[in-house]
C-alpha positions as CSV (number, residue, x, y, z in Angstrom):
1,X,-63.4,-86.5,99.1
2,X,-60.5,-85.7,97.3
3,X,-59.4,-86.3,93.5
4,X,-56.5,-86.8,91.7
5,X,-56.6,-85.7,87.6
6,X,-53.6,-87.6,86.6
7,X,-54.4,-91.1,87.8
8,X,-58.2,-90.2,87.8
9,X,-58.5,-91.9,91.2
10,X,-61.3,-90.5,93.9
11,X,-59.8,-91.0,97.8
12,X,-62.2,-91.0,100.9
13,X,-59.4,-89.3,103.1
14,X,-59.7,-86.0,103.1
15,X,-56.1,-85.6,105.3
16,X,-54.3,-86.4,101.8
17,X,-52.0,-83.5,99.8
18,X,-50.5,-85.3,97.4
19,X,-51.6,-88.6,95.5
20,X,-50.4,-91.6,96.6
21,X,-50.1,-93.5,93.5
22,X,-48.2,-89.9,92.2
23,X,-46.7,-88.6,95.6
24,X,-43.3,-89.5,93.0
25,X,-44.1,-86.4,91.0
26,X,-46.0,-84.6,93.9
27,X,-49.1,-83.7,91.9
28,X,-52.1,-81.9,94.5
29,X,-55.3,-83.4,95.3
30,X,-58.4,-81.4,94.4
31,X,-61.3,-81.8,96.3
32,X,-64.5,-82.6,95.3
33,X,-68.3,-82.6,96.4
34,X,-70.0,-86.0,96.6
35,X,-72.7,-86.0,94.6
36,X,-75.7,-88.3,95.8
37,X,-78.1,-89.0,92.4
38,X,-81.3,-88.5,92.4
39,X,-84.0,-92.0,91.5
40,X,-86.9,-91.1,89.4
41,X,-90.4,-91.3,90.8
42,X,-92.1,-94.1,88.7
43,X,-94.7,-91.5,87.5
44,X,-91.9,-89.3,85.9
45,X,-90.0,-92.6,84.2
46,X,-93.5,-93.2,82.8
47,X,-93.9,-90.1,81.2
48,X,-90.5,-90.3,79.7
49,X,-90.4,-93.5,78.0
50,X,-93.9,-92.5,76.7
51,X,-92.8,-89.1,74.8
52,X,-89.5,-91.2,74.1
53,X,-91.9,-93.8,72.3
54,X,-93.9,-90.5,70.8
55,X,-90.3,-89.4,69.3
56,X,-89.0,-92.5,68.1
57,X,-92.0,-93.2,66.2
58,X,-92.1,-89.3,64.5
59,X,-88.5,-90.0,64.0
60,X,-89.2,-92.8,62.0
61,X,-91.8,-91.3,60.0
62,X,-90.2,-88.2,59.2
63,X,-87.3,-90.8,57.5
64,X,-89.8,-92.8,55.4
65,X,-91.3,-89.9,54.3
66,X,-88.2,-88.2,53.2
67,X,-87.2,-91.3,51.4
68,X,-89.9,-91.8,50.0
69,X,-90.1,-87.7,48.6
70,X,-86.4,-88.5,47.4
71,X,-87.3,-91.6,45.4
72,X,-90.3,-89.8,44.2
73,X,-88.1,-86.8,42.9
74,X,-85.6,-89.3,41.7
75,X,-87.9,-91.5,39.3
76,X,-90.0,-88.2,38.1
77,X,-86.2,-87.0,36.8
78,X,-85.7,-90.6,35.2
């Protein structure tokens, strides 16, 4: 597979040199590896969306307690 980082554009032939929507300036092809990804097993997805949850809701508590320190140093001052 080749690439082209001017017009961004991927090509299946590898035979190419130049770009075709380029060949006018003459700009080289790069080649590149195709990548195949990777689906996670269901057990895996699980466990992320769980510590995700676990995160989100220390997140959460972590800014409610800090507001409600801040309004608590702010009406002590007042």
């Amino acid at each position: 597979m080749k690439y082209c980082k001017e017009c961004n554009n991927y090509f299946e032939d590898d035979s190419l040199t130049v770009c075709p929507y380029c060949k006018d300036r003459q700009l080289p092809l790069y080649d590149v590896e195709k990548t195949e990804e990777k689906e996670m097993s269901p057990q895996k997805r699980t466990t992320v969306r769980i510590l995700s949850a676990i995160a989100l809701i220390i997140l959460a508590c972590l800014f409610i307690w800090g507001v409600d320190w801040l309004l608590g140093l702010l009406k002590g001052l007042f």
